[in-house]
N, CA, C and O atoms as CSV, one atom per row, in Angstrom:
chain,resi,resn,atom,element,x,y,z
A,1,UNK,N,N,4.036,-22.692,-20.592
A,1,UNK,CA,C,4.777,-21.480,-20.316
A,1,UNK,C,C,3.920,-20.236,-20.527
A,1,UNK,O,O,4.174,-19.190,-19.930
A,2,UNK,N,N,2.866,-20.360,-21.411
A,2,UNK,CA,C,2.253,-19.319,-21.844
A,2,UNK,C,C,0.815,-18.609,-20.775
A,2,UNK,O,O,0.204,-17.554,-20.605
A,3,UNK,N,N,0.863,-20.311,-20.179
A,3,UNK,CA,C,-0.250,-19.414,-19.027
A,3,UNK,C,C,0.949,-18.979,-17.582
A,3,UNK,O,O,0.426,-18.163,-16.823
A,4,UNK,N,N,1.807,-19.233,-17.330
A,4,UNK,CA,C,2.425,-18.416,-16.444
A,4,UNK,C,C,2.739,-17.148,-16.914
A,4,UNK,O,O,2.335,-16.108,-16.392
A,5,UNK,N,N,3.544,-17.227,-18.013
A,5,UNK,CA,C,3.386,-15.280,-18.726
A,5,UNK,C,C,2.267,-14.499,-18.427
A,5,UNK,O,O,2.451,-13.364,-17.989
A,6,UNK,N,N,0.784,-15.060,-18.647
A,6,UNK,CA,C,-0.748,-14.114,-18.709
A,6,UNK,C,C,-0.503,-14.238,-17.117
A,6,UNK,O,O,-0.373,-13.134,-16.589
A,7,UNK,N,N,-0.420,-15.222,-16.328
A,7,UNK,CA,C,-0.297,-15.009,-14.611
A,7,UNK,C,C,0.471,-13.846,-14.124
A,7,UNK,O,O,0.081,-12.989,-13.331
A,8,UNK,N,N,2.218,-13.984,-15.017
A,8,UNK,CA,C,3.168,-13.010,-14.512
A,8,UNK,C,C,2.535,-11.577,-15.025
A,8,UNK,O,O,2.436,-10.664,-14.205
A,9,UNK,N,N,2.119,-11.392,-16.345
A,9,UNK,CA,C,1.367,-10.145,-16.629
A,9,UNK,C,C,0.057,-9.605,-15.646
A,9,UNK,O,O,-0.116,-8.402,-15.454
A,10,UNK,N,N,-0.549,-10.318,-15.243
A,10,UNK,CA,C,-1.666,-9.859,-14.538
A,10,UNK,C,C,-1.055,-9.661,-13.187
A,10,UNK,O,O,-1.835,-8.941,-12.563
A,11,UNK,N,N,0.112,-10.005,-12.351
A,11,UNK,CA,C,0.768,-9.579,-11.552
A,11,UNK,C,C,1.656,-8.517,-11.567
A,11,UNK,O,O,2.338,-8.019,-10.672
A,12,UNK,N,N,1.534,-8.270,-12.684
A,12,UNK,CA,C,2.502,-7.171,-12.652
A,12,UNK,C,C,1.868,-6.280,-12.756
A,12,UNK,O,O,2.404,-5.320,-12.202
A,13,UNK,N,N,0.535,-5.943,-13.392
A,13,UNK,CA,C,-0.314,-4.701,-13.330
A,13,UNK,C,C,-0.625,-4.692,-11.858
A,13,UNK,O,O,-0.316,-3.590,-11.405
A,14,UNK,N,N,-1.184,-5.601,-10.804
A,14,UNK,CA,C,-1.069,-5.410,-9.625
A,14,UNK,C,C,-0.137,-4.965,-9.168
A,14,UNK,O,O,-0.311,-3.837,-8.706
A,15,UNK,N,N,1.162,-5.496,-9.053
A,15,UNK,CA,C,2.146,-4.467,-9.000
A,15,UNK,C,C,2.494,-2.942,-9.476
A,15,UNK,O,O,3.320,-2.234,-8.900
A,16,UNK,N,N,1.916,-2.644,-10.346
A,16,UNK,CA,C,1.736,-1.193,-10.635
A,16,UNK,C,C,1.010,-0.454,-9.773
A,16,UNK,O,O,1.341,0.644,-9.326
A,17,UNK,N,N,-0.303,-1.245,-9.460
A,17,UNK,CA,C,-1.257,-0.615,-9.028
A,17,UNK,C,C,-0.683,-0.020,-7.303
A,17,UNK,O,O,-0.816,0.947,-6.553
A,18,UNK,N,N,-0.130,-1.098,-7.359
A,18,UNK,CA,C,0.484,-0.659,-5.776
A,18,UNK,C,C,1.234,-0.058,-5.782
A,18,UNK,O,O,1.284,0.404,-4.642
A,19,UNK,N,N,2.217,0.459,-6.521
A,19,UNK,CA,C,3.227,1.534,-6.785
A,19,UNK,C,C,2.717,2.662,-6.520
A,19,UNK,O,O,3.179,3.562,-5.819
A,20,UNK,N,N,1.470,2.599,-7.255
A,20,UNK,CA,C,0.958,3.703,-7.430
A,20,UNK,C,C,0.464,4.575,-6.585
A,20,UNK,O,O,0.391,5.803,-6.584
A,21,UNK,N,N,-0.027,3.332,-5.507
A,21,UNK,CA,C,-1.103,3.873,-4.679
A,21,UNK,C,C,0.256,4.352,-3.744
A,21,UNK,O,O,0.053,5.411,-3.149
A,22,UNK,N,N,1.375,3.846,-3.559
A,22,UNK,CA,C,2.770,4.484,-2.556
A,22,UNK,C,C,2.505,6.104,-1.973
A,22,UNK,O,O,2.256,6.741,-0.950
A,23,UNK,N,N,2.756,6.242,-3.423
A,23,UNK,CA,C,3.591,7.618,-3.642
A,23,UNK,C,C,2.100,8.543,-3.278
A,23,UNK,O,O,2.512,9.567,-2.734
A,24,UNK,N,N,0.614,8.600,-3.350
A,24,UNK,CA,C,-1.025,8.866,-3.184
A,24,UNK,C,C,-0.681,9.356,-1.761
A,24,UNK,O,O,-0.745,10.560,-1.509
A,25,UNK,N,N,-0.346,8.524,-0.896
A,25,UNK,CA,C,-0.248,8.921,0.667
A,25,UNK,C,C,-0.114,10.268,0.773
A,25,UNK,O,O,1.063,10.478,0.479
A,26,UNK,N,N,-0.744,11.503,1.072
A,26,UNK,CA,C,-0.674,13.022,1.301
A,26,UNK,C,C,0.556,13.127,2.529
A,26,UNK,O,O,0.704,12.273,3.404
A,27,UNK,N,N,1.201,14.087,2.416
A,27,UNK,CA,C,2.606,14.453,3.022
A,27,UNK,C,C,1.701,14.543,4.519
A,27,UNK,O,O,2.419,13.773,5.158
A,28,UNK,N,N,1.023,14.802,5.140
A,28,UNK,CA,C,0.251,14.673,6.532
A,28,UNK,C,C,-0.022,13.806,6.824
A,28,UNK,O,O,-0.886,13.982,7.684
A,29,UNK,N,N,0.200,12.486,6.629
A,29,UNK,CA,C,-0.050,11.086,7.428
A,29,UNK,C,C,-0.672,10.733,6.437
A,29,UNK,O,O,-0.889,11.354,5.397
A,30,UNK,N,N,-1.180,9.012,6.958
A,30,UNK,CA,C,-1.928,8.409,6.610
A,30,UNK,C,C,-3.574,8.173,7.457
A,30,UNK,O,O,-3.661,7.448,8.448
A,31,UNK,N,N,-4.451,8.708,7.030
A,31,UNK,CA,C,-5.465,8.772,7.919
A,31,UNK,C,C,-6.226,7.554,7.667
A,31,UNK,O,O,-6.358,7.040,6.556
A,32,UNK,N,N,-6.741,7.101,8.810
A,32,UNK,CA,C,-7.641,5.581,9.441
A,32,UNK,C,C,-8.269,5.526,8.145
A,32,UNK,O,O,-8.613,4.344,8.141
A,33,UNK,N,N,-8.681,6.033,6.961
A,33,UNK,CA,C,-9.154,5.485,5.904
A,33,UNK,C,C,-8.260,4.914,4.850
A,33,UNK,O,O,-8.160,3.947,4.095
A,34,UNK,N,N,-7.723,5.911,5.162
A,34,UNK,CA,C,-6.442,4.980,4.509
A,34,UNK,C,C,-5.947,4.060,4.601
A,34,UNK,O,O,-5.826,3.233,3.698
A,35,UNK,N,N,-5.427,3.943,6.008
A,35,UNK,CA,C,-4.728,3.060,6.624
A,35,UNK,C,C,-6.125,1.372,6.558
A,35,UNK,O,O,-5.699,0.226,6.700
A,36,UNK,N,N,-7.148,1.572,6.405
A,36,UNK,CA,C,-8.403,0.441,5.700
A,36,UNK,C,C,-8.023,0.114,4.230
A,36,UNK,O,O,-7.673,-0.943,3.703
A,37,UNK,N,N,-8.156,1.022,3.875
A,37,UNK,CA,C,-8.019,0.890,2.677
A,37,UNK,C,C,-6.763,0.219,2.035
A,37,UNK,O,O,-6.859,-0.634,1.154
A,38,UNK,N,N,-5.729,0.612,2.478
A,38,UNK,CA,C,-4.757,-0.326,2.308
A,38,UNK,C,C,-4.662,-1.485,2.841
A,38,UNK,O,O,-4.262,-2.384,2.101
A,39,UNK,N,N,-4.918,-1.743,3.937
A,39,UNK,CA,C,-5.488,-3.414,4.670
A,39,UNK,C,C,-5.798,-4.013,3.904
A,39,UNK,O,O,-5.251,-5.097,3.702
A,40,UNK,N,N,-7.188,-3.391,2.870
A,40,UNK,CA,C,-8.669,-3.913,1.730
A,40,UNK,C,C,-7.400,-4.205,0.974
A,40,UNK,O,O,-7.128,-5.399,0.849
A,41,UNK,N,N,-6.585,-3.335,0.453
A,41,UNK,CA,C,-5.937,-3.348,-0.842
A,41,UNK,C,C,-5.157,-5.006,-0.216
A,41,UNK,O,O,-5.600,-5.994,-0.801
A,42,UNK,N,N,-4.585,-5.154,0.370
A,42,UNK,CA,C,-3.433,-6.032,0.396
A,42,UNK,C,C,-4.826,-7.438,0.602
A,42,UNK,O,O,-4.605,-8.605,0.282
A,43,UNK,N,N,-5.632,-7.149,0.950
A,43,UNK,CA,C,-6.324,-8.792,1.062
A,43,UNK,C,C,-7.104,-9.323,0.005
A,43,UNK,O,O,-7.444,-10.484,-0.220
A,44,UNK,N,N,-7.399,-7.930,-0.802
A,44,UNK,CA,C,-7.289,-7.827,-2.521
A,44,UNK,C,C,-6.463,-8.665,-2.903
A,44,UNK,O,O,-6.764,-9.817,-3.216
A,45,UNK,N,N,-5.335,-8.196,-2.924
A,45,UNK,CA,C,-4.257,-8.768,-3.778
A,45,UNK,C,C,-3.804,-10.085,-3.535
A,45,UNK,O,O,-3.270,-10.708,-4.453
A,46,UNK,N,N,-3.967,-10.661,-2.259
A,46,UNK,CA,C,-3.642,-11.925,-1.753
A,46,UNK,C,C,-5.094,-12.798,-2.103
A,46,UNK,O,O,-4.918,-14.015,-2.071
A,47,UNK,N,N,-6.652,-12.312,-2.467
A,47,UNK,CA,C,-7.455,-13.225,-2.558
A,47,UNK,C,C,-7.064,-13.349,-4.351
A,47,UNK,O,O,-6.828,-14.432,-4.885
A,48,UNK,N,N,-7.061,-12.491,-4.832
A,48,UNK,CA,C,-6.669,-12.788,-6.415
A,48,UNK,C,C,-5.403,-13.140,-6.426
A,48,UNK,O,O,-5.339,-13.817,-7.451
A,49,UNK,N,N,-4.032,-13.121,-5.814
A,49,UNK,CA,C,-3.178,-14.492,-5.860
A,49,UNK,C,C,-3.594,-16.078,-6.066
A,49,UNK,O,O,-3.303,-16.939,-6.897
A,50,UNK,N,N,-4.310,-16.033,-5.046
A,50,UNK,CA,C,-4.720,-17.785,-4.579
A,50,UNK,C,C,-5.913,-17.823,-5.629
A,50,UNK,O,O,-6.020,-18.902,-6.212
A,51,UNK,N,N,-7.013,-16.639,-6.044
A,51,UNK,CA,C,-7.435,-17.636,-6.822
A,51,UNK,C,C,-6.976,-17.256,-8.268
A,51,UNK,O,O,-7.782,-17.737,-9.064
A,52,UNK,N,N,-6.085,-16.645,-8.830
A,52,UNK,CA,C,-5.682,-17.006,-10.238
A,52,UNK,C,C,-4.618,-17.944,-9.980
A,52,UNK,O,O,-4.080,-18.346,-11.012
A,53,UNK,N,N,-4.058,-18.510,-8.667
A,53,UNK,CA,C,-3.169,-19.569,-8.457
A,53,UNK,C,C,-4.376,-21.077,-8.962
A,53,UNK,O,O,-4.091,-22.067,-9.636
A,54,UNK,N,N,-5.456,-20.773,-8.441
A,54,UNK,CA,C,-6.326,-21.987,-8.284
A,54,UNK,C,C,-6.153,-22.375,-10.233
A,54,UNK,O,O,-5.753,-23.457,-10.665
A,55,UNK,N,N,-6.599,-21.102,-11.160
A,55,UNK,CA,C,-7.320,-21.352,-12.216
A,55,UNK,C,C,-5.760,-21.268,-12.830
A,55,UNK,O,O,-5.756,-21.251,-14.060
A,56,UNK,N,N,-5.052,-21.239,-12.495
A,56,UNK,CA,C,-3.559,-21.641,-13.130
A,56,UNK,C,C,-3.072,-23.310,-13.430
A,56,UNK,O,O,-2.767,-24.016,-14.391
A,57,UNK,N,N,-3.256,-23.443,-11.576
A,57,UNK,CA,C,-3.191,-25.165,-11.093
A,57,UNK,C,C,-4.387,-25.405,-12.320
A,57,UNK,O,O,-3.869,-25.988,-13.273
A,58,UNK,N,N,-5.851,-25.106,-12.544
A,58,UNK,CA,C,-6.040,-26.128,-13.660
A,58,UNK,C,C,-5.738,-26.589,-14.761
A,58,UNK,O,O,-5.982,-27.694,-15.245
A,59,UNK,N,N,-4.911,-25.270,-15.372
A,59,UNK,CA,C,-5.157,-25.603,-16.331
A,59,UNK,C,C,-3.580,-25.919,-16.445
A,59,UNK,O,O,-3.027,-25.857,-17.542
A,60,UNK,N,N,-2.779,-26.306,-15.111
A,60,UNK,CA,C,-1.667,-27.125,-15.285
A,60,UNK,C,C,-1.851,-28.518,-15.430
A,60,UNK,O,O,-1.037,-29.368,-15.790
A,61,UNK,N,N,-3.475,-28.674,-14.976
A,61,UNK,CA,C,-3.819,-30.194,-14.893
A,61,UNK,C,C,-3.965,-31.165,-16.348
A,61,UNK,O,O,-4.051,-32.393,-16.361
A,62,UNK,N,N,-3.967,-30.339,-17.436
A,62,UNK,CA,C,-4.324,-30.380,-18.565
A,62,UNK,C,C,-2.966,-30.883,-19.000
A,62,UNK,O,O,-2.845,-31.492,-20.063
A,63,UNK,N,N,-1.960,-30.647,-18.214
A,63,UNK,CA,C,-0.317,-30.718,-19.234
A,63,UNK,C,C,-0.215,-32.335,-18.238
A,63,UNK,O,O,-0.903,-32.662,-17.271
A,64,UNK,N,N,1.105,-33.239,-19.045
A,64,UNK,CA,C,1.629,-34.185,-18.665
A,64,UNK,C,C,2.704,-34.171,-18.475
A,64,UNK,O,O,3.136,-33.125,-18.959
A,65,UNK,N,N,4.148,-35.212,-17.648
A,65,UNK,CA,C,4.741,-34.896,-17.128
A,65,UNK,C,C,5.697,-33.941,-16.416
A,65,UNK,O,O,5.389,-33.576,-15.282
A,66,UNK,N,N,6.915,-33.468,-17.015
A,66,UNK,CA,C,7.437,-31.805,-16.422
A,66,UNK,C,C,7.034,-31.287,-16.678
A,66,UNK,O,O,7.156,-30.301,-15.951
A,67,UNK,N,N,6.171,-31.063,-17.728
A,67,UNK,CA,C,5.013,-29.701,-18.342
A,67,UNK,C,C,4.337,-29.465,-16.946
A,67,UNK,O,O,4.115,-28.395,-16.379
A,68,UNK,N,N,4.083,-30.680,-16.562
A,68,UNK,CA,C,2.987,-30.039,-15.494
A,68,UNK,C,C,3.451,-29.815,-14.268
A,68,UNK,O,O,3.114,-28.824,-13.620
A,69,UNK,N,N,4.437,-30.900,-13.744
A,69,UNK,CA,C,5.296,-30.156,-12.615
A,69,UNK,C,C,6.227,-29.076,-12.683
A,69,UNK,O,O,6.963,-28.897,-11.712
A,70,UNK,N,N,6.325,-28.190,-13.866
A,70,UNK,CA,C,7.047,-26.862,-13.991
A,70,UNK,C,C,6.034,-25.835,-13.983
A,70,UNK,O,O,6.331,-24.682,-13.673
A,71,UNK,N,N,4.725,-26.204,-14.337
A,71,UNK,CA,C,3.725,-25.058,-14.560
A,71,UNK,C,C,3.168,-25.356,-12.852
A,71,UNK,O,O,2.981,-24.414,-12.082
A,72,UNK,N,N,3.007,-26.446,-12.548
A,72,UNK,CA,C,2.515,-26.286,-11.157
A,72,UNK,C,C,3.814,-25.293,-10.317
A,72,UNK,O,O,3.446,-24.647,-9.336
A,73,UNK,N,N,4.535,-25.254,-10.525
A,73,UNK,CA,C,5.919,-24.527,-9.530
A,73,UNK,C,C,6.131,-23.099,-10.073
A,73,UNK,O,O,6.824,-22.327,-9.411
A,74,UNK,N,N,5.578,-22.697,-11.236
A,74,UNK,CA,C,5.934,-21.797,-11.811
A,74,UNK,C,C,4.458,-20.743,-10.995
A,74,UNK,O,O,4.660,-19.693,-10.385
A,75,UNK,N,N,2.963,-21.423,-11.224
A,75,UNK,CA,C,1.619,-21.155,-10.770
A,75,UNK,C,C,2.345,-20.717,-9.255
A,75,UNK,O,O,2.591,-19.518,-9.129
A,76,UNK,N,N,2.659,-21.533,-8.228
A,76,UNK,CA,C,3.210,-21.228,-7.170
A,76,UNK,C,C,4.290,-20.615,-6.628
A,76,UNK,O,O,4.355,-20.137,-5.495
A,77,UNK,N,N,5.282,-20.640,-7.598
A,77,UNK,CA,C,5.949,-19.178,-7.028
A,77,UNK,C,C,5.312,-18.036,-7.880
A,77,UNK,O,O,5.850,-16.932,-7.786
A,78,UNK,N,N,4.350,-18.154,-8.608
A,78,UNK,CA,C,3.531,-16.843,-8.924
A,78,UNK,C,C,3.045,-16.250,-8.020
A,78,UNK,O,O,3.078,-15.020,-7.961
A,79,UNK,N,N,2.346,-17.197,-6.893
A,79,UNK,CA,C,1.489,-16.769,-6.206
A,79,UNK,C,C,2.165,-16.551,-4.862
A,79,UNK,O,O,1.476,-16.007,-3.999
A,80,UNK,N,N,3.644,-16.959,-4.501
A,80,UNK,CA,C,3.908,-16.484,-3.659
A,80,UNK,C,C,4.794,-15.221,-3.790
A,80,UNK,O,O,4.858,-14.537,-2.769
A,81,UNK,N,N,5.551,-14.755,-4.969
A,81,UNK,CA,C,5.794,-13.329,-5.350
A,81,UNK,C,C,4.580,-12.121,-5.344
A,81,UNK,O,O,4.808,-10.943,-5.067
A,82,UNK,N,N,3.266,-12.665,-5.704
A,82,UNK,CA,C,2.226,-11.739,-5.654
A,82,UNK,C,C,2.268,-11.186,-4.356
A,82,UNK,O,O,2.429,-10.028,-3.972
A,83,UNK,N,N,2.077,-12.332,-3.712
A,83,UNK,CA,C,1.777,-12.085,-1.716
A,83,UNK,C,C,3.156,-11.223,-1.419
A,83,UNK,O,O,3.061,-10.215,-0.718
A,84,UNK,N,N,4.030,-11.494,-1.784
A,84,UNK,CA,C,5.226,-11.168,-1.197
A,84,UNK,C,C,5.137,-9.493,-1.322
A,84,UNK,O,O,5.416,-8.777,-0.360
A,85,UNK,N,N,4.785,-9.043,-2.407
A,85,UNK,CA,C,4.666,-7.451,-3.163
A,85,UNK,C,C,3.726,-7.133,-2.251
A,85,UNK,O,O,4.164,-6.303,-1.454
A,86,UNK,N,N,2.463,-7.498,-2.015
A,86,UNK,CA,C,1.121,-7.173,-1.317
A,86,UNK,C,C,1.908,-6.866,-0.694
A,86,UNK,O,O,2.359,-5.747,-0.938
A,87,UNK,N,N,2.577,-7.708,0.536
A,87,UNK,CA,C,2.978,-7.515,1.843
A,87,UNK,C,C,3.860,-6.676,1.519
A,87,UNK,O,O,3.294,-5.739,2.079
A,88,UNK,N,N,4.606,-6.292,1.167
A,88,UNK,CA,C,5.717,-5.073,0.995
A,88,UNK,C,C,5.142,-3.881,0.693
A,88,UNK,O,O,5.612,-2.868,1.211
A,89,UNK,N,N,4.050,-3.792,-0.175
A,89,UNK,CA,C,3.522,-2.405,-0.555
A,89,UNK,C,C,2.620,-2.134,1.247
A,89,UNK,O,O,2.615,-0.955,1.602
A,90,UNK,N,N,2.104,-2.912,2.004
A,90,UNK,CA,C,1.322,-2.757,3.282
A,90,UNK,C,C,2.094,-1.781,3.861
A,90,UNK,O,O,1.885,-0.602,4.147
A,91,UNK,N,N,3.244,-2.690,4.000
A,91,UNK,CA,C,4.063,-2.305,4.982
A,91,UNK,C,C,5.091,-1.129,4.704
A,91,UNK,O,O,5.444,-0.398,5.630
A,92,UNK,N,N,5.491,-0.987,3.615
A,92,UNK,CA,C,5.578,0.609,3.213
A,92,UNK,C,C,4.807,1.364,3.423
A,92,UNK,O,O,5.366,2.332,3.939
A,93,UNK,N,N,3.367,1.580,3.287
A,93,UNK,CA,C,2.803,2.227,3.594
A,93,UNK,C,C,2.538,3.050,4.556
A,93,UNK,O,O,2.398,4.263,4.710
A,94,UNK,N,N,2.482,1.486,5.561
A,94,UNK,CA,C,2.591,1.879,6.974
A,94,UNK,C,C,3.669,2.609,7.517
A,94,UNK,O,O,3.388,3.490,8.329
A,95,UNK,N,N,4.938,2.396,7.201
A,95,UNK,CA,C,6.107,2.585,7.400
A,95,UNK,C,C,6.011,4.314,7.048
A,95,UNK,O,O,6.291,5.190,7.866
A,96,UNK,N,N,5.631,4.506,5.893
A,96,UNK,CA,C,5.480,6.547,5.877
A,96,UNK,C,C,4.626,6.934,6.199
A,96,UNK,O,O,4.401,8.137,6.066
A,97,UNK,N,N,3.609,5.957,6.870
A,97,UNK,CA,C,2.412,6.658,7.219
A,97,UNK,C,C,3.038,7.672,8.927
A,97,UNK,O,O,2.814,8.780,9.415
A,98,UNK,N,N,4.017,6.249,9.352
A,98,UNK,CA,C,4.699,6.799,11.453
A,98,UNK,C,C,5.198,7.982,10.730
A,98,UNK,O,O,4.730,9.080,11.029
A,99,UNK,N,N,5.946,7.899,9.965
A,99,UNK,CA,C,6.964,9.120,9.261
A,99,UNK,C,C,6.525,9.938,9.095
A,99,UNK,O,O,7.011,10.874,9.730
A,100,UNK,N,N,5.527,10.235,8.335
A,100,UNK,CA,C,4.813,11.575,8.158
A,100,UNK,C,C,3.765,11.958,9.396
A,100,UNK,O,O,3.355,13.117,9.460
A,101,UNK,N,N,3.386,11.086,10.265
A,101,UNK,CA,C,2.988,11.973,11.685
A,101,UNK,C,C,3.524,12.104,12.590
A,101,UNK,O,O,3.097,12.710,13.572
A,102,UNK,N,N,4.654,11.542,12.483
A,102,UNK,CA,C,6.009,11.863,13.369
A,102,UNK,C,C,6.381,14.006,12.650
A,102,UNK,O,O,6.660,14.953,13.385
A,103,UNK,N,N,6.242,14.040,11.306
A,103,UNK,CA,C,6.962,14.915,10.852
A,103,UNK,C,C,5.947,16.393,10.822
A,103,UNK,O,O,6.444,17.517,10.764
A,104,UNK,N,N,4.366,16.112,10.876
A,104,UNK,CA,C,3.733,16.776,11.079
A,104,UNK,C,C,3.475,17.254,12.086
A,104,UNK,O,O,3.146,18.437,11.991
A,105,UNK,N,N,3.479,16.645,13.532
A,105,UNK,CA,C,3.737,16.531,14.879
A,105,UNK,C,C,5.175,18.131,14.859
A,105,UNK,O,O,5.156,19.349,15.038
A,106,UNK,N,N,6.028,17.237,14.581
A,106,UNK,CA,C,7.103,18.798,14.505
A,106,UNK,C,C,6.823,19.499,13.972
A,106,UNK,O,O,6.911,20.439,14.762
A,107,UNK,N,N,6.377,20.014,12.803
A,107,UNK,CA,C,5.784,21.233,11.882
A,107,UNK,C,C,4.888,21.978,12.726
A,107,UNK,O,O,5.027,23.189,12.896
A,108,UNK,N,N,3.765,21.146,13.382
A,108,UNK,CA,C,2.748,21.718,14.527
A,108,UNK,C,C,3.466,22.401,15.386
A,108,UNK,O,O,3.249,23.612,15.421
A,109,UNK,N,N,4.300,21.943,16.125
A,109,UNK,CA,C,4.779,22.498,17.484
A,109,UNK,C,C,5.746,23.861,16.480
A,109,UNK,O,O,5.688,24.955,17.041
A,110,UNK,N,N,6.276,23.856,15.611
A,110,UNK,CA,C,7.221,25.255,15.427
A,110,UNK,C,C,6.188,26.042,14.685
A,110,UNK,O,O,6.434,27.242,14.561
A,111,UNK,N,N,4.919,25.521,14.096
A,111,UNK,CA,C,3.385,26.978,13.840
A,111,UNK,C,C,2.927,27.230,14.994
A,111,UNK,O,O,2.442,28.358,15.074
A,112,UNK,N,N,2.872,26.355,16.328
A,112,UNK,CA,C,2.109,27.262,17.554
A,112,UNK,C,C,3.358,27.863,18.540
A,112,UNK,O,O,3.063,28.507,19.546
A,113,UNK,N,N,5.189,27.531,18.069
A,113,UNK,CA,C,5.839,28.644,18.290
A,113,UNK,C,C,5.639,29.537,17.788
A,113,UNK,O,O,5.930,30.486,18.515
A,114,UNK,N,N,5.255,29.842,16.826
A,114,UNK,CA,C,5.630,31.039,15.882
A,114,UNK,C,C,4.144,31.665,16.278
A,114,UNK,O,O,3.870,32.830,15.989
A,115,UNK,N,N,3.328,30.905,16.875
A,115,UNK,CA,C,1.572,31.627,16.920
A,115,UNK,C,C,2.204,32.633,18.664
A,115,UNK,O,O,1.822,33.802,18.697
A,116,UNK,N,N,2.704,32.356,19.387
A,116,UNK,CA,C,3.242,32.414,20.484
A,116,UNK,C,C,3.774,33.921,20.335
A,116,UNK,O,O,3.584,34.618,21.332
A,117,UNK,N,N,4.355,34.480,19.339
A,117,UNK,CA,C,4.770,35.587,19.366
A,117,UNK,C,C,3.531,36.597,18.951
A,117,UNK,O,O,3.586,37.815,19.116
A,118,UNK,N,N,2.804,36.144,18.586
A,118,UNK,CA,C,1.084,36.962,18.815
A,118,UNK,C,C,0.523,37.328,20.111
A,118,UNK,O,O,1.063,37.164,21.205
A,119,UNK,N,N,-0.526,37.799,19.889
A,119,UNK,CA,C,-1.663,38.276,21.424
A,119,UNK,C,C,-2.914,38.288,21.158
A,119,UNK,O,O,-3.176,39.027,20.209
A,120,UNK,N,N,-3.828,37.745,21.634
A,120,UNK,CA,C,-5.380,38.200,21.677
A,120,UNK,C,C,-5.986,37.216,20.713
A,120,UNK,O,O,-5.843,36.018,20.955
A,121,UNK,N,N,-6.471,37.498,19.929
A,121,UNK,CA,C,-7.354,37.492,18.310
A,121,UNK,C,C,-6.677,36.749,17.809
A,121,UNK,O,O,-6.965,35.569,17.613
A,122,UNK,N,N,-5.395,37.424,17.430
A,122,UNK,CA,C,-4.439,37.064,16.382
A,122,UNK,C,C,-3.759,35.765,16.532
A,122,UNK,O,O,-3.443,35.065,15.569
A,123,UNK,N,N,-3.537,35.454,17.802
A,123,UNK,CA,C,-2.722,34.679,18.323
A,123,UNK,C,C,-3.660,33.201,18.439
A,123,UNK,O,O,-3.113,32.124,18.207
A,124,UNK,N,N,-5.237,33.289,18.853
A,124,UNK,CA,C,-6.024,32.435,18.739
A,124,UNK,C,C,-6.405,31.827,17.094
A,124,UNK,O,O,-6.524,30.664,16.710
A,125,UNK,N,N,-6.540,33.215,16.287
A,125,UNK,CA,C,-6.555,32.479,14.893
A,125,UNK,C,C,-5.249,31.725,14.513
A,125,UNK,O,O,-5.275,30.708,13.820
A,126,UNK,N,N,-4.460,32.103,14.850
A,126,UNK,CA,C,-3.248,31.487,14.561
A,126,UNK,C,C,-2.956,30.075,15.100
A,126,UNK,O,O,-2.438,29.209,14.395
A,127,UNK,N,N,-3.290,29.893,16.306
A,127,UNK,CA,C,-3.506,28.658,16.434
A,127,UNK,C,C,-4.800,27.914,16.290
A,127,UNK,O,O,-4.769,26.791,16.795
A,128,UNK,N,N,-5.378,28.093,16.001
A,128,UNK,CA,C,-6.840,27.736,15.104
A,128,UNK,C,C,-6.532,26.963,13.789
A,128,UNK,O,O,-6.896,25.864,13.369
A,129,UNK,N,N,-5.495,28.226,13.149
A,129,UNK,CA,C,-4.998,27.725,11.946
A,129,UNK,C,C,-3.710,26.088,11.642
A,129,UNK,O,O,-3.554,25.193,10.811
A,130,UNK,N,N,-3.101,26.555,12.911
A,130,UNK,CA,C,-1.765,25.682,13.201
A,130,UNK,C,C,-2.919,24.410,13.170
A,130,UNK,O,O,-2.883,23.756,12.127
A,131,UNK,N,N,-3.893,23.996,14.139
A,131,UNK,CA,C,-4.037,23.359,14.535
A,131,UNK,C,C,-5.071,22.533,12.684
A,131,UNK,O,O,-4.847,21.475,12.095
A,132,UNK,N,N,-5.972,23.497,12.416
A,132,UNK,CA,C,-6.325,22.461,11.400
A,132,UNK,C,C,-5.471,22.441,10.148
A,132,UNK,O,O,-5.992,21.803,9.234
A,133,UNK,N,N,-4.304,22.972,9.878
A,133,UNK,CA,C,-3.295,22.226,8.892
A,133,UNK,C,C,-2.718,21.575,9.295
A,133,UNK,O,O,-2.093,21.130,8.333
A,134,UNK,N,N,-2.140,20.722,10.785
A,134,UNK,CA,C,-1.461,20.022,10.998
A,134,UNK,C,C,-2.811,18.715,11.497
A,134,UNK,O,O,-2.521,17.541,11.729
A,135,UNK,N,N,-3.695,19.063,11.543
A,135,UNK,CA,C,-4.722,18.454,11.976
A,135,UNK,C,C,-4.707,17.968,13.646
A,135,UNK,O,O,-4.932,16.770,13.823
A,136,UNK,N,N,-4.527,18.582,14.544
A,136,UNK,CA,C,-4.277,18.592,15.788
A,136,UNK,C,C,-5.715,18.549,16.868
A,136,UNK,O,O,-5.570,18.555,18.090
């Protein structure tokens, strides 16, 4: 029981870690490095599933009867709750990444209305400006 606890603990700081990284996403999208980087993150988290699943399974090999078929089942739904979080933190990600350039997209278009009521100079810095805070 005691090496699934150190398994469930070391999954759960992964799980933090991905919490963490959620909420990091800047209110302007998620930009192509990001959007890597979180890819990296989730194949992270799925290669250290399978292999603290591996060094779990051994040292389930060490126990005899239900000892060892409860620690083998316990090792494996460890490792498929890990994956399961990976994949949920991805796909959140992704999920506010459409959201927030869906939402910046509108913010853009009502700064180069508002640049629209300018002329000349003014009206070019202004959309100069629209364009690199919304990143356009």
């Amino acid at each position: 029981m005691s090496i699934a606890l150190n398994t469930m603990k070391a999954f759960s700081a992964v799980a933090l870690v991905g919490v963490c990284l959620v909420p990091s996403a800047s209110a302007d999208g998620m930009s192509r490095d990001a959007k890597r980087h979180a890819e990296a993150d989730y194949k992270d988290a799925v290669h250290r599933a399978e292999a603290d699943h591996s060094a779990t399974k051994a040292k389930c090999k060490e126990l005899k009867g239900n000892k060892k078929d409860v620690c083998l089942k316990e090792a494996a739904a460890t490792e498929q709750k890990a994956k399961a979080e990976a994949k949920a933190r991805r796909e959140a990600m992704a999920t506010g990444s459409e959201a927030n350039e869906e939402a910046r997209d509108a913010d853009y278009k009502v700064a180069k209305e508002k640049c629209d009521a300018m002329s000349g100079a003014a009206k070019d810095t202004c959309i100069a400006e629209a364009k690199a805070k919304y990143r356009q």
